[in-house]
Wavefront OBJ file of the C-alpha trace (Angstrom):
o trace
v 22.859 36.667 -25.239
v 21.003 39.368 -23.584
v 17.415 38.091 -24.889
v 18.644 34.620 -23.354
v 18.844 36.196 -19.933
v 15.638 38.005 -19.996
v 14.216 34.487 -20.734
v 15.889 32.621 -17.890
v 15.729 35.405 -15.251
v 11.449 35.367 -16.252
v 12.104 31.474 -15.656
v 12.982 31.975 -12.791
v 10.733 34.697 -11.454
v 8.158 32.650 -12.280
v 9.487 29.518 -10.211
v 9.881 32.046 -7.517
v 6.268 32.860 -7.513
v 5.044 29.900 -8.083
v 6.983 28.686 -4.483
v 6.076 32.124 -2.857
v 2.556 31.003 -2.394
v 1.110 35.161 -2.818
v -2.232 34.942 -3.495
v -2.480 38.772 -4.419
v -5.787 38.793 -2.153
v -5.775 41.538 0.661
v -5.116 40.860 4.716
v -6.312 42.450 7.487
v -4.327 42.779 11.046
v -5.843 43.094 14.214
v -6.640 46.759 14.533
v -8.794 46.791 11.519
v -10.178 43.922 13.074
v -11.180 46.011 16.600
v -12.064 48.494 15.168
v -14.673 46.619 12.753
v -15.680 45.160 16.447
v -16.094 48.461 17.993
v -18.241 49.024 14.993
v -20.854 46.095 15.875
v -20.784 47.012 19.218
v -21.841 50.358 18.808
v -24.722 49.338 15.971
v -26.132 46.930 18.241
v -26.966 49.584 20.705
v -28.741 51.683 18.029
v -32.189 49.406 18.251
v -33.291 50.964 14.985
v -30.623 50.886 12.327
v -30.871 47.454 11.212
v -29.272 48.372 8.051
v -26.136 49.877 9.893
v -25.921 46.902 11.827
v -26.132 44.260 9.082
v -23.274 46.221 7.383
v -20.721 46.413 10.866
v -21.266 42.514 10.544
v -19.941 42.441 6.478
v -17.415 45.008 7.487
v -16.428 42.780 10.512
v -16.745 39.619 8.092
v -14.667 40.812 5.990
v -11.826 41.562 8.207
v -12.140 38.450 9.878
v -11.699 36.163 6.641
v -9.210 38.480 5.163
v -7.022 38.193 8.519
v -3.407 36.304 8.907
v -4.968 34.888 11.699
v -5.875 31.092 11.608
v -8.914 32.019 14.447
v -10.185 35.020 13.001
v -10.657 33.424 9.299
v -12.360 30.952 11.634
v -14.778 33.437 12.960
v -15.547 34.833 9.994
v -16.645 31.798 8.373
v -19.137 30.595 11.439
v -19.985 34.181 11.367
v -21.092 34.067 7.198
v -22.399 30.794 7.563
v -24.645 31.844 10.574
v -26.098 34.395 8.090
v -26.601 32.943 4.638
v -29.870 31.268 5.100
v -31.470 34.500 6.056
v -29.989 35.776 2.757
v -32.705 36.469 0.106
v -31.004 39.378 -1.584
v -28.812 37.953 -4.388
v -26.307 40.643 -4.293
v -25.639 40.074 -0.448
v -25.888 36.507 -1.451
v -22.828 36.357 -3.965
v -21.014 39.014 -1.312
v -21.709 36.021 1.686
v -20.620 33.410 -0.849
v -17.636 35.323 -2.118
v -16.503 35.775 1.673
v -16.854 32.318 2.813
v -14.637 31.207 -0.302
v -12.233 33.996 0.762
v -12.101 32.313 4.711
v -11.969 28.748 2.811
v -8.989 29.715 0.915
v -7.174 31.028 3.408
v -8.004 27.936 5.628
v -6.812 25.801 2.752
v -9.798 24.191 1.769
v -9.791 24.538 -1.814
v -12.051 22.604 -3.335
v -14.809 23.797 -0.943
v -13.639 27.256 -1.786
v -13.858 26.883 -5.484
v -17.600 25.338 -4.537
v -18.592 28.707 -3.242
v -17.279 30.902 -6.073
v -18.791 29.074 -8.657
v -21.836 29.822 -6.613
v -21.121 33.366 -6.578
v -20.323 33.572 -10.333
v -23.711 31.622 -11.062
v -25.261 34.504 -9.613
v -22.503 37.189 -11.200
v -20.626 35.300 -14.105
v -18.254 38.544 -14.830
v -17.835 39.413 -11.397
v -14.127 40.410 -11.484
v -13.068 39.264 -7.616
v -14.796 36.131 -8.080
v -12.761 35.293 -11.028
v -9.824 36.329 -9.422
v -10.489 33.871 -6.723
v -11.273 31.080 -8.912
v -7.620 31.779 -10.703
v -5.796 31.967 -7.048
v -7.481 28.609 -6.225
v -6.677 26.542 -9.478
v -3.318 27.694 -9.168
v -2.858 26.552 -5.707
v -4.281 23.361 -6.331
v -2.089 23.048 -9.329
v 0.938 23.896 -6.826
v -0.230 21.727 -3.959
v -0.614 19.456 -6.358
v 3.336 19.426 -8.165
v 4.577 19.487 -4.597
v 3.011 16.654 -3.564
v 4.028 14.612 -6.497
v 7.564 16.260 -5.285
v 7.109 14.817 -2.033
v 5.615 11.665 -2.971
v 8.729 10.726 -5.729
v 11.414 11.536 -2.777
v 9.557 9.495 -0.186
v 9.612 6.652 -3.081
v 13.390 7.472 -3.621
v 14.003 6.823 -0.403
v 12.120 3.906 0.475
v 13.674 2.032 -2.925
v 17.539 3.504 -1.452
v 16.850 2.231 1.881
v 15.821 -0.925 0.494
v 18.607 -1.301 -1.971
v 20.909 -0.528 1.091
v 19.267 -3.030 3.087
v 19.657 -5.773 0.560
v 23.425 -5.138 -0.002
v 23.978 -5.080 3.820
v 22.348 -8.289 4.009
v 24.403 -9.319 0.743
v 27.736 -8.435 2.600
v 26.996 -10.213 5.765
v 25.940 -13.691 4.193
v 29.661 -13.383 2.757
l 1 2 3 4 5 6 7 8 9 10 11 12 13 14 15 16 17 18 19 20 21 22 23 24 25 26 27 28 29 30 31 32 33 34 35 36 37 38 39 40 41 42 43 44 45 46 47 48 49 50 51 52 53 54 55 56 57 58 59 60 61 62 63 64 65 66 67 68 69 70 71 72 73 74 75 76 77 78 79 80 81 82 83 84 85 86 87 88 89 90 91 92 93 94 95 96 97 98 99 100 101 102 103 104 105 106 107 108 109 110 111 112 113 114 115 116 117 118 119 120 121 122 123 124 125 126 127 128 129 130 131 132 133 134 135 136 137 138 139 140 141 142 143 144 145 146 147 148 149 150 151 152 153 154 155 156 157 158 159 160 161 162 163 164 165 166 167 168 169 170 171 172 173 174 175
């Protein structure tokens, strides 16, 4: 009896997940945010650390696609996609790559998402927060996925109810 509860309560933990929609990936807020701000602002009036500056931006990046905030993961994309062509260093290549699939996820696009870390794992193949990625975004595919079927069969329920209830009004009138 016992080992049949451990099953069902792991059952349902994992239905639980599954509808909890955590992605295990980390999130900013807004003072990490300033303060990654702050950051830039005081690299760019440093003229000769080009170096510090170009890392306040990943920093910044970072925080921005990482945020809770619809606006900031917006920023941080236009921001990473401003600087990829200049990009000749593979490393900061995958990192660029890696980030915009982060800010794609949390935006919802998926399948762009999963474009950009297959990029980055072209480039890195064992790259452990790549792969990581790539699991989060199959699996909320796969759930997007189920719950639109879910959606989909009820809307067809009801249409074929509605209809069946419309013929057998029709059916009772005519009598």
């Amino acid at each position: 009896m016992a080992k049949l509860e451990a099953k069902l309560g792991m059952i349902v933990d994992k239905v639980g997940q599954f509808f909890s929609g955590s992605d295990h990936l980390p999130s900013c807020d807004s003072d990490i945010i300033a303060g990654c701000e702050r950051e830039v602002a005081e690299a760019e009036k440093q003229p000769s650390s080009d170096k510090s500056m170009q890392e306040s931006l990943l920093r910044l990046s970072w925080a921005l696609v990482h945020s809770k905030r619809p606006d900031d993961v917006q920023r941080g994309i236009a921001m990473l996609q401003s600087s990829l062509p200049s990009m000749v260093d593979p490393l900061q290549q995958r990192e660029n790559l890696y980030l915009l699939a982060v800010g794609y996820y949390r935006s919802g696009d998926y399948s762009k998402s999963r474009d950009l870390v297959e990029k980055c794992l072209e480039i890195a193949p064992d790259w452990r927060q790549a792969l990581t990625l790539e699991t989060a975004i199959s699996e909320r595919i796969t759930k997007d996925g189920v719950i639109g079927l879910g959606i989909a069969a009820t809307v067809a329920a009801t249409a074929v109810g509605l209809i069946a209830g419309g013929i057998a009004a029709a059916a009772s009138r005519k009598r």
